[in-house]
Structure formats: structure tokens, C-alpha cells
KEDONU-888851 format. One record per residue (C-alpha): residue number from 1; y negated, x negated, z negated. Coordinates in nm, 4 decimals. Example, Ala and Ser with C-alpha at 12.3 -4.5 7.8 and 13.67 -1.06 7.14 Angstrom:
BEGIN
R  seq         v         u         w
R    1    0.4500   -1.2300   -0.7800
R    2    0.1060   -1.3670   -0.7140
This chain:
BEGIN
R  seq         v         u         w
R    1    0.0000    0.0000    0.0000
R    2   -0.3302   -0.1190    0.1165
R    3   -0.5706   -0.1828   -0.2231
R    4   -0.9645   -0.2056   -0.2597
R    5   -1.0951   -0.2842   -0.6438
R    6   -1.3977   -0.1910   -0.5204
R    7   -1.3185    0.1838   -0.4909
R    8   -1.4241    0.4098   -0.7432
R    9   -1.0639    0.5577   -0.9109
R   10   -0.8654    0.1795   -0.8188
R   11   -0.6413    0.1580   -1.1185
R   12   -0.6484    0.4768   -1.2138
R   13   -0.2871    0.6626   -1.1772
R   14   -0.2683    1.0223   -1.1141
R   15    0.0522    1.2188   -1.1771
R   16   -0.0091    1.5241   -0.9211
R   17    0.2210    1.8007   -0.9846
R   18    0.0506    2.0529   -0.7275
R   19    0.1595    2.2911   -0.4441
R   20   -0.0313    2.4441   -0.1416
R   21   -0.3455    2.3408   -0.0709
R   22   -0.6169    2.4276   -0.3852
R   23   -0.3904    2.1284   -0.6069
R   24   -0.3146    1.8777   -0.3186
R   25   -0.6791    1.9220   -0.1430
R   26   -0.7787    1.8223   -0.4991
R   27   -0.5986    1.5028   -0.5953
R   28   -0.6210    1.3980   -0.2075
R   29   -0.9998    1.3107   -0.3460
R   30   -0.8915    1.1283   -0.6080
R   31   -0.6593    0.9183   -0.4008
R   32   -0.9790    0.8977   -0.1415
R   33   -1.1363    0.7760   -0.4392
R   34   -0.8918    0.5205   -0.5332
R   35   -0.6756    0.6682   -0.7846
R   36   -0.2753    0.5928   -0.7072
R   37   -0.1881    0.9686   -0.6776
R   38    0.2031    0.9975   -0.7718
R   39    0.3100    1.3292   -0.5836
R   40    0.5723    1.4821   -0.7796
R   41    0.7756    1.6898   -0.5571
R   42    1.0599    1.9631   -0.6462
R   43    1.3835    1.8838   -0.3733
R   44    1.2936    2.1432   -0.1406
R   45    0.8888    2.0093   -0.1301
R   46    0.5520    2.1927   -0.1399
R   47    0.5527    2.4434    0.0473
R   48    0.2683    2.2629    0.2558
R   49    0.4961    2.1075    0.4388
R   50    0.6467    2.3862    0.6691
R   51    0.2622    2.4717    0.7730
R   52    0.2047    2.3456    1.1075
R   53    0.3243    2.1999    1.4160
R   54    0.5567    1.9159    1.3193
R   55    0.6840    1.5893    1.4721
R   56    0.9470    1.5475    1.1644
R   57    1.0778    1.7964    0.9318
R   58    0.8571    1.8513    0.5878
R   59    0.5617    1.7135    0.7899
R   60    0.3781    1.9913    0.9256
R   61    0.0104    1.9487    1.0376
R   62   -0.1660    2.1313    0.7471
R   63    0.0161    1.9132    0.4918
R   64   -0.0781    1.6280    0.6647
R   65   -0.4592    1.7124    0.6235
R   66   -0.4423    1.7317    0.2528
R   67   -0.2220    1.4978    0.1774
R   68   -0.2870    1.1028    0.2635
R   69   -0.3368    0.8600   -0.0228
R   70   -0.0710    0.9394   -0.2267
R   71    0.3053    0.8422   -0.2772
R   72    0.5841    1.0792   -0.2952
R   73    0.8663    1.1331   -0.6004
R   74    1.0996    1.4057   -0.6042
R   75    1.2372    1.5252   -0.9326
R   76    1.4155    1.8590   -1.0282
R   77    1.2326    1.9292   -1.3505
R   78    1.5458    2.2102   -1.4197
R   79    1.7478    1.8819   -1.5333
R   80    1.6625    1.6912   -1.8551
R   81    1.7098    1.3811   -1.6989
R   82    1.4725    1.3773   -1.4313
R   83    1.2120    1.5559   -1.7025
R   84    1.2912    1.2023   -1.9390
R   85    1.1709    1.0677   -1.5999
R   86    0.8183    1.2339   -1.5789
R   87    0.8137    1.1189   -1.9251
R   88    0.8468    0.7664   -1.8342
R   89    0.5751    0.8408   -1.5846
R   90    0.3659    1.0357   -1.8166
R   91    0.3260    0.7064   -2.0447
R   92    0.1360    0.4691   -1.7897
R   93   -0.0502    0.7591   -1.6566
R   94   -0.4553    0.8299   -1.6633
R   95   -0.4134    1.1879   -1.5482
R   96   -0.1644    1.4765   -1.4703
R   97   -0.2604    1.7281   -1.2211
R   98   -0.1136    2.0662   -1.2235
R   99   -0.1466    2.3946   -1.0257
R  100    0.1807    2.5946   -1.2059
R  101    0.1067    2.8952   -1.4185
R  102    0.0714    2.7825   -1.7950
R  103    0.4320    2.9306   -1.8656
R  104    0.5829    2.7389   -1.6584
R  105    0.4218    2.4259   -1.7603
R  106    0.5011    2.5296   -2.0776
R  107    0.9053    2.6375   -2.0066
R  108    0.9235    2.2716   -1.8779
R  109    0.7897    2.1523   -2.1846
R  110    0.4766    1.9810   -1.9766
R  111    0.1739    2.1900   -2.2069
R  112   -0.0895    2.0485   -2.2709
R  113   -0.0374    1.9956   -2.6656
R  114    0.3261    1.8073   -2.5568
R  115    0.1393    1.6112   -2.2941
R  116   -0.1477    1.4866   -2.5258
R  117    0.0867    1.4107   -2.7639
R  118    0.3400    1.1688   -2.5682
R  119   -0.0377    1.0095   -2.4404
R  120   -0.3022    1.0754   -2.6729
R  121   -0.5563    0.9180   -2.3516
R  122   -0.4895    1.1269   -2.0896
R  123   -0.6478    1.3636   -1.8922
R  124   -0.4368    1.7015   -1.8717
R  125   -0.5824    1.8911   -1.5891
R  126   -0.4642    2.2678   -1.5291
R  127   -0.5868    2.4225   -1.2188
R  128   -0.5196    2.7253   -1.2132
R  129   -0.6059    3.0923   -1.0754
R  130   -0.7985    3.2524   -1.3943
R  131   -0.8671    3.0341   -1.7152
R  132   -0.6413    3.1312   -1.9669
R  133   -0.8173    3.3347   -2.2040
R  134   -0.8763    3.6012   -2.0559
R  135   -0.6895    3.8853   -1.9170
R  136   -0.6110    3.7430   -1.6073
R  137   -0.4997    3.4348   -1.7806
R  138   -0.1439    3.3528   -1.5877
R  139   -0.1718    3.5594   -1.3122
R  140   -0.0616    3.4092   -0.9864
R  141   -0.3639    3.3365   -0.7455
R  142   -0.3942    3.2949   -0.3455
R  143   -0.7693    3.2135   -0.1215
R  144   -0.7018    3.5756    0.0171
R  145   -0.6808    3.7323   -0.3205
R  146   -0.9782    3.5428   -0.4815
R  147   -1.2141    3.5604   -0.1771
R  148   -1.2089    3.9266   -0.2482
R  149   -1.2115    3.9390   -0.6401
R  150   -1.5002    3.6285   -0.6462
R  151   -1.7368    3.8722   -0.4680
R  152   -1.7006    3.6239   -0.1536
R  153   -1.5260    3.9313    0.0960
R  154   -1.8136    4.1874   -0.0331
R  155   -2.1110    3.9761    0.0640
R  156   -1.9823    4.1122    0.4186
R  157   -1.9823    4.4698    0.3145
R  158   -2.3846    4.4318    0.2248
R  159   -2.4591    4.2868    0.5388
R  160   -2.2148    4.4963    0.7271
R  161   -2.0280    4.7905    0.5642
R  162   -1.7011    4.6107    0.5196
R  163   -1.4871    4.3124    0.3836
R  164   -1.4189    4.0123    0.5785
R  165   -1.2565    3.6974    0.5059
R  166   -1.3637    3.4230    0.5795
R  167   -1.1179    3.2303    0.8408
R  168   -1.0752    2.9466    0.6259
R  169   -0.9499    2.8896    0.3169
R  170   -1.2614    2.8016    0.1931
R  171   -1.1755    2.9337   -0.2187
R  172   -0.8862    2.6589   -0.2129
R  173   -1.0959    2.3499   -0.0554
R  174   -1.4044    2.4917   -0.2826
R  175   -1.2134    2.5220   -0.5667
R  176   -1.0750    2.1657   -0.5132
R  177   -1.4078    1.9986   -0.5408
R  178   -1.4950    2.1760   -0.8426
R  179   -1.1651    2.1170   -0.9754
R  180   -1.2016    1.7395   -0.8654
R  181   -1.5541    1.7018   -1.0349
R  182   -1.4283    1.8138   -1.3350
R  183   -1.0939    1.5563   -1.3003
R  184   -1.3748    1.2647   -1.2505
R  185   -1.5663    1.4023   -1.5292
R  186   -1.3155    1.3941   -1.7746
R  187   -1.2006    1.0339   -1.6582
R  188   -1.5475    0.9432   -1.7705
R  189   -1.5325    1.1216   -2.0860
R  190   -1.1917    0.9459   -2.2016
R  191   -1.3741    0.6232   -2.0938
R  192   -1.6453    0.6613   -2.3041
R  193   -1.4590    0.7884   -2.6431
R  194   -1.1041    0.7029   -2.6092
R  195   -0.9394    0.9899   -2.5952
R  196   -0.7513    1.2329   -2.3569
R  197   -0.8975    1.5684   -2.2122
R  198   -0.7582    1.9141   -2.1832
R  199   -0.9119    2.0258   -1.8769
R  200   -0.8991    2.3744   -1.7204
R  201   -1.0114    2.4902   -1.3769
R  202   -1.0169    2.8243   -1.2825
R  203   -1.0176    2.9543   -0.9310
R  204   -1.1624    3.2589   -0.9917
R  205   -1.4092    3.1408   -1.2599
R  206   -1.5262    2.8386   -1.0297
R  207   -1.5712    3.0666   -0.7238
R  208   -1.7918    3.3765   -0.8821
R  209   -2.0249    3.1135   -1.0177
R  210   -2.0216    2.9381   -0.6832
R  211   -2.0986    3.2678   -0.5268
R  212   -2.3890    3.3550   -0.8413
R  213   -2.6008    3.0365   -0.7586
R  214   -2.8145    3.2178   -0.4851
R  215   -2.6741    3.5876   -0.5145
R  216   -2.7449    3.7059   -0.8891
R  217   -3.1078    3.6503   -0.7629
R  218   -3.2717    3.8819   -0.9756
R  219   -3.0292    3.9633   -1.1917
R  220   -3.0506    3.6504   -1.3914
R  221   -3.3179    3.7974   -1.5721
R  222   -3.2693    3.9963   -1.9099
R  223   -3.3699    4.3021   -1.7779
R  224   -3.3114    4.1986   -1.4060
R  225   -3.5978    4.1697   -1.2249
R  226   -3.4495    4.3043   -0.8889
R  227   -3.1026    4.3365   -0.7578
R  228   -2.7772    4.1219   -0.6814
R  229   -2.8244    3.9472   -0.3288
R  230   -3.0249    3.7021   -0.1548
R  231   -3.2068    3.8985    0.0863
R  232   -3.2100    3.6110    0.3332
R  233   -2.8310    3.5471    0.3403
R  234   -2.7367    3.9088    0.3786
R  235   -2.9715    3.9901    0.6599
R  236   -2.7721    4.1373    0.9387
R  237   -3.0102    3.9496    1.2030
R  238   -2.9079    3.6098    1.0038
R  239   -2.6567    3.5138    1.2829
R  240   -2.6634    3.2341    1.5029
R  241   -2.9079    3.3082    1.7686
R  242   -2.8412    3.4013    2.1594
R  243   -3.0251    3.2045    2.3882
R  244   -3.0258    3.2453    2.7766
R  245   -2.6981    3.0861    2.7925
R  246   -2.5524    3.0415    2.4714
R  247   -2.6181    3.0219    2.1008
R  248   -2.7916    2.7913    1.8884
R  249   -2.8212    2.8108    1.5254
R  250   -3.2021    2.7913    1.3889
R  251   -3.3449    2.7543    1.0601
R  252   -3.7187    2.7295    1.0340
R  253   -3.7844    2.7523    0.6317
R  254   -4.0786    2.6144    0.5069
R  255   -4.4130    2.7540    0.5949
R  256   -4.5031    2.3910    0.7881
R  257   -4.1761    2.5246    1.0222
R  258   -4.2435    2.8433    1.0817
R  259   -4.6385    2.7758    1.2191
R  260   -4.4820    2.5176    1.4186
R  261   -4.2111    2.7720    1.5670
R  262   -4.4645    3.0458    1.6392
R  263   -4.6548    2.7566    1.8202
R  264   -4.3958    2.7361    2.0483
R  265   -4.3521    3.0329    2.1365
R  266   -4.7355    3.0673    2.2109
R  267   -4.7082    3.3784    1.9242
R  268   -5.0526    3.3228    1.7043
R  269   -5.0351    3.6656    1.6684
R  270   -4.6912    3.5966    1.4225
R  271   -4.8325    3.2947    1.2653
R  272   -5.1044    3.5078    1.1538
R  273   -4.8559    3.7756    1.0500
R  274   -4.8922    3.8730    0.6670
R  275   -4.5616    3.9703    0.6539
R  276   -4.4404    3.5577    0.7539
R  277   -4.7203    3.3256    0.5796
R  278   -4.5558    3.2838    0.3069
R  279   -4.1852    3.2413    0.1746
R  280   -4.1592    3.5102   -0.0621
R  281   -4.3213    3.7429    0.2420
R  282   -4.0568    3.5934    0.4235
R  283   -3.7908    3.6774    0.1844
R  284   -3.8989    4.0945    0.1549
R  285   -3.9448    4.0750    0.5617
R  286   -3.6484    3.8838    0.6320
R  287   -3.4841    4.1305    0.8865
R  288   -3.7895    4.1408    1.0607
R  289   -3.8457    3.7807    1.0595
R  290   -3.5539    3.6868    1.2453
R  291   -3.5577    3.9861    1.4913
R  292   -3.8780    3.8037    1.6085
R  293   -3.7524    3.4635    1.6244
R  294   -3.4196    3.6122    1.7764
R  295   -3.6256    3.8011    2.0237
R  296   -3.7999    3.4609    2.1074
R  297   -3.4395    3.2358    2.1052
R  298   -3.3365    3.4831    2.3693
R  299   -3.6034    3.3685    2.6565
R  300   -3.4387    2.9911    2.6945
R  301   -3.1791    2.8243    2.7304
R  302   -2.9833    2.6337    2.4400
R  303   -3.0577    2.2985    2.5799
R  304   -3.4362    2.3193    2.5897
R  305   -3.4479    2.5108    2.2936
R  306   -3.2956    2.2386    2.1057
R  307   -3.4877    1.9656    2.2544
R  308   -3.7914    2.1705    2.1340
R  309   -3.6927    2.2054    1.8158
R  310   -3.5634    1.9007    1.7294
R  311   -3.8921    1.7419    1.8545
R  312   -4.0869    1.9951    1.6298
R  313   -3.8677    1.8576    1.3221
R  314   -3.7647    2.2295    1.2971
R  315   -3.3350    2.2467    1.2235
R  316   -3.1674    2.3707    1.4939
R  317   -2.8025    2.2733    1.6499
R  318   -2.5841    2.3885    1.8663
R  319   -2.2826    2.6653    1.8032
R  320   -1.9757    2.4154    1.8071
R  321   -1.5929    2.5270    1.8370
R  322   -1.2902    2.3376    1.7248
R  323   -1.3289    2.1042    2.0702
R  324   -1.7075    2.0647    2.0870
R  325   -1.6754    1.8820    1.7146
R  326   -1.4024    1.6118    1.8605
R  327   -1.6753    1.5808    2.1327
R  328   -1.9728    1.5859    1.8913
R  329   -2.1818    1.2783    1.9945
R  330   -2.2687    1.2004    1.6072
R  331   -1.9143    1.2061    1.4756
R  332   -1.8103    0.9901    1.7608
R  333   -2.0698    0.7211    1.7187
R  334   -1.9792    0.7144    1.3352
R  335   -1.6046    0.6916    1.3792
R  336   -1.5815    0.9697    1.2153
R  337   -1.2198    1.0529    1.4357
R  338   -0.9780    0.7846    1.2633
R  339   -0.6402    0.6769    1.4540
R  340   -0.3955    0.5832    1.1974
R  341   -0.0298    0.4793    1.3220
R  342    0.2193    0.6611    1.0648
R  343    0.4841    0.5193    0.9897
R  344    0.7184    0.8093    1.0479
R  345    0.4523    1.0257    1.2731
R  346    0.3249    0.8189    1.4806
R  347   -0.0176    0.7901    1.6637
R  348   -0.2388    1.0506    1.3726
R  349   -0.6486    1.1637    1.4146
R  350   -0.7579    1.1577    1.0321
R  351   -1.1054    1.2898    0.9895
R  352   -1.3639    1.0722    0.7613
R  353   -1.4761    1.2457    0.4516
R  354   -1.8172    1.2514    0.4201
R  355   -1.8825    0.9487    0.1402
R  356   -1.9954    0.6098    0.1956
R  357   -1.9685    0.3302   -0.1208
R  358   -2.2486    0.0866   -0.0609
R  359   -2.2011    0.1579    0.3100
R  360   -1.8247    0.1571    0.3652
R  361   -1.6217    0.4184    0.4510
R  362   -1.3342    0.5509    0.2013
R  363   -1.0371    0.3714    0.3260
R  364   -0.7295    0.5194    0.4122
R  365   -0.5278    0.3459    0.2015
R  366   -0.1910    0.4865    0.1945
R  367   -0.0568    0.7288    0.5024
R  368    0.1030    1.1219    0.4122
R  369    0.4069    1.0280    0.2650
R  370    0.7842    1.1487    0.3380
R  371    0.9506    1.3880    0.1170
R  372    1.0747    1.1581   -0.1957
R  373    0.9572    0.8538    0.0072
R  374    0.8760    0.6347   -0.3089
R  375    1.0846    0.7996   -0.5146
R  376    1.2456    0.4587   -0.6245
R  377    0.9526    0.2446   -0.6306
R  378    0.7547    0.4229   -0.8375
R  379    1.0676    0.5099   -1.1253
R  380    1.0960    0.1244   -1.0659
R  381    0.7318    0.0691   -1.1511
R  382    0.8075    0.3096   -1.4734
R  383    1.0525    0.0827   -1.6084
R  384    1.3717    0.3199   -1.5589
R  385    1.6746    0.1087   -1.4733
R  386    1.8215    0.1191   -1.1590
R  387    2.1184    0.2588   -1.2332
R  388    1.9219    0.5618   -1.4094
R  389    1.7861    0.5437   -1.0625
R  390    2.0429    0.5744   -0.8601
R  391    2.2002    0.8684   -1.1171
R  392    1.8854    1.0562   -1.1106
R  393    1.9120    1.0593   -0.7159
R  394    2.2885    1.1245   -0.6728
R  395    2.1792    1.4728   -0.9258
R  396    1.9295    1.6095   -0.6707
R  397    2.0675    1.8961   -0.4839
């Protein structure tokens, strides 16, 4: 495994005991990071695997995307013996990672008052659907269910009249970088006093207040001082904008922009417009606001739009697909499109992430790993014996 000390997490070892994507998106960070992320696998795998077109079995596409940086161990924690293993692994370890229901965790003896015990320094991090003391504590949780119950689905209904989801799994990547923030955080915390963390991250609980940061609005005062929902988000004109031959998305925000947009469009008549001087006119006129500018978009084509635009300083890009980002000139001049030769896979495209340490790039240090790939290397590393090894193998079903 390639190493750089210079990373943020090197020497920091991550026992990840997730499934799907909200866990593995999660300690995929880490391992971005630096930590060395110890996937602990069941035999038949996470689930992940089967998502995706394949070039091996267990290595689907999806799994690929959210899994690099780590190393793979397969134990069946239904046998003592391989649960004396996590044990083993539990001792040398910073952090364990888990996205199982609490009584599960708990049937497998793996809580978090057993866990702190064995290590009294590390970080015990639970993510799971609802935080535990509430009602909904140990519910099972999926990004379909939670986009709806988080308030995300409805935000459609006020623009529109009806749910949507959004076609991504946006609650399980969002909730990974909360979830991830608070793994780093806690890291910090043990540095600083010595002593593990019981951490829990909630799906649910991460997304609503995700959701709340622009659309409480004025319901964050005691009385509220309006309703729930930015006006500006939930405008049914706030869509990207149809142009002669295309779309282009266009936000002119401050009140600098917006003079310099009229201007364009030779319309004094709006820059002198009550109803658009200011932001919070703006905000109470929004519809009307950008049935103007979308009456305006309309009269050119995408190309000079954006050249006029970006000359302005005013944001504006393009409406890009799936194939216009692997053509996006930016990305491409970065390097943002990685080859990586797997080892298994073969020739792989691995996106960037969006960091840079004092410059560099994150490195990908370690490719998607094979089901139980490392399985013996990483016992090894525990100390187990290799006959123990070897037994522990021969037991797997």
C-alpha cells in the first residue's frame, strides 16, 4: 500500500463495519484522508457490491465509487472465533465505524460500553438512521425513506404540488460528510484529552437540520416571524433558464449583479424597479424576478449568454449531463478524471475529490479491494497466529 505521512488521518486505523453506501461513502473519506480503513466484511459482502456493471464478481461499479482506500477482512461475527478476531483488531484501533442497528451491535456484543471498555481511547462511531433516544431509535433507514421524512421530498410539493426525489442518493453521501465531520471531530477530541468517544450520527437528525439552515426562515424566531421556506429556493421560475438553444443556469444575487444584468439587457426600466433594488425586495418578488430575467435568457443563445455573463462577473454556467462533465474543460485541465490500473479490474476512471493539502491532490493510495482480499495480512498485523489464521478461514462458509 502506497503511504504519505503527510496526509491528514496517516496512522490512524479505522475498523469500518458498514454496508451500502451512507457507512462506506463515509469511511472512504477517512481513508482519502489517510486513515488505514480495515473493511470488515460478512462472507457474502456488502451488499454494494452487486450494484453495477461488473468486470469481476462482488465488484460492481457503485461499490467501486465508494470504496477505494481501504483493505478488505471478512469475518462471520455469528462465530466466537472470528468475534475474538475483531477483538484483536479492536485493540490497535483509533476508530470503529458502524452502520448496524444498535441491537445488533449489541447481540454481537460490539456496544459501545463493551467497545470502550476493551479500548478506553477509541472512537465508537454509530451511524445510524434515527439517534437512539427517541422513538425512532432502531428503526431501519434507506435515502428514499429519509428524503421524504427530512422534509427534503416536500420542498417539491411547495414549489410544485407534489413529492419528488431527488435522483441521487443525496441523504446517504450528505449524511456521510456529516457523519465524517463528526468521526474527525472526535479524533481530535481523544487527541486532546485522552480518551475515547461515543459518537452517534443520525440520518434523519443530520438531514432535517441540513434541510432547516435556509428553510425554517422565519420560523426561527420565538413567535416566528413568517413562515417555513425560503422564498427564493421554492420559486417555481427558479429553474435553469431556456435560452435560444439551450439552457444555462444564472444566478445574479447581489444588488452590484443584478444592475449589471439589467444593463445587459438594455432594461433601465428593471434596474429602476422597486420591486428588484434591493435583496429583501428581491426575496418577496422572487417569482417575478426571475420571470423577467427568464423572459430575457430566452432572446440568446447559451454561448453568448455565457460569454456575457461571465465577462460581467455575474455566475452563470452551462446545463451539463453525465457526458458534458467528462468533457468539462475545467475538470480536464485539473486532472480531475484519474486512470488507476486495478489490480483485479483493470484500466478504472476515479474522480478527484474536491481537497487539496498544501496544493496536492488526495492520493489514491490503496485501489477497491477484493472480497476478503487482506484478510490475512491484516489478522497478521493483529498478532493472531497463523494457524488461528488459517482455522478462522477454513470456518467461513
Amino acid at each position: 500500500m502506497a503511504s504519505d505521512q503527510n496526509l491528514p488521518l496517516s496512522g490512524y486505523r479505522v475498523l469500518d463495519l458498514t454496508t451500502t453506501m451512507f457507512g462506506p461513502y463515509t469511511t472512504q473519506i477517512l481513508g482519502d484522508f489517510g486513515a488505514d480503513v480495515i473493511k470488515i466484511e460478512a462472507p457474502g459482502g456488502d451488499a454494494l457490491r452487486g450494484v453495477g456493471p461488473a468486470r469481476s464478481e462482488g465488484m460492481g461499479a457503485v461499490f467501486l465509487g465508494a470504496n477505494r482506500n481501504k483493505r478488505s477482512v471478512v469475518l462471520d461475527l455469528k462465530q466466537a472465533a472470528h468475534r475474538d478476531a475483531l477483538w484483536q483488531l479492536v485493540d490497535k484501533a483509533d476508530a470503529l465505524v458502524h452502520n448496524m442497528r444498535p441491537q445488533k451491535m449489541a447481540a454481537l456484543g460490539f456496544d459501545p460500553e463493551s467497545v470502550l471498555s476493551r479500548n478506553p481511547g477509541i472512537v465508537y462511531a454509530a451511524l445510524l438512521g434515527y439517534l437512539e433516544e427517541g422513538p425512532y431509535g432502531g428503526r431501519p433507514a434507506y435515502d428514499d425513506v429519509v428524503q421524504g421524512e427530512c422534509g427534503m421530498a416536500a420542498t417539491f410539493t411547495a414549489r410544485d404540488g407534489e413529492p419528488v426525489l431527488i435522483p441521487s442518493v443525496i441523504v446517504d453521501k450528505n449524511a456521510a460528510l456529516i457523519a465524517a465531520n463528526g468521526i474527525i471531530a472526535a479524533l481530535l477530541q481523544r487527541e486532546r484529552t485522552g480518551e475515547g468517544v461515543y459518537l452517534q450520527s443520525g440520518m434523519f437528525e443530520g438531514m432535517v437540520a441540513y434541510n432547516l439552515v435556509e428553510h425554517q426562515y422565519g420560523t426561527i424566531f420565538s413567535p416566528p416571524e413568517g413562515p417555513t421556506g425560503y422564498p427564493r429556493t421554492l420559486s417555481p421560475e427558479r429553474r435553469p433558464f431556456p435560452t435560444r438553444d439551450g439552457y444555462i443556469c444564472m444566478l445574479a444575487y447581489t444588488d452590484k449583479q443584478w444592475r449589471r444584468f439589467w444593463a445587459l439587457a438594455e432594461r433601465d426600466d428593471l434596474s429602476e424597479d422597486d420591486r428588484f433594488k434591493t435583496m429583501p425586495a428581491r426575496t418577496r418578488n422572487i417569482d417575478a424576478l426571475y420571470a423577467e430575467a427568464a423572459a430575457i435568457l430566452a432572446e440568446k443563445k447559451s454561448a453568448e449568454w455565457l460569454q456575457l455573463l461571465g465577462t460581467a462577473e455575474i455566475p452563470a454556467g452551462p446545463v451539463n449531463d453525465f457526458d458534458a462533465l467528462r468533457a468539462d474543460p475545467h475538470l480536464n485541465a485539473i486532472g480531475f478524471y484519474r486512470s488507476y490500473d486495478h489490480p483485479s479490474e483493470g484500466a478504472l476512471e476515479i474522480p478527484d475529490t474536491g481537497y487539496r493539502i498544501n496544493g496536492k491532490k488526495l492520493p489514491m493510495r490503496h485501489h477497491q479491494p477484493g472480497l476478503g482480499e487482506h484478510t490475512r495480512e491484516v489478522l497478521g498485523e493483529a498478532g493472531l497466529p497463523l494457524r488461528e489464521i488459517n482455522a478462522l478461514l477454513e470456518d467461513l462458509p
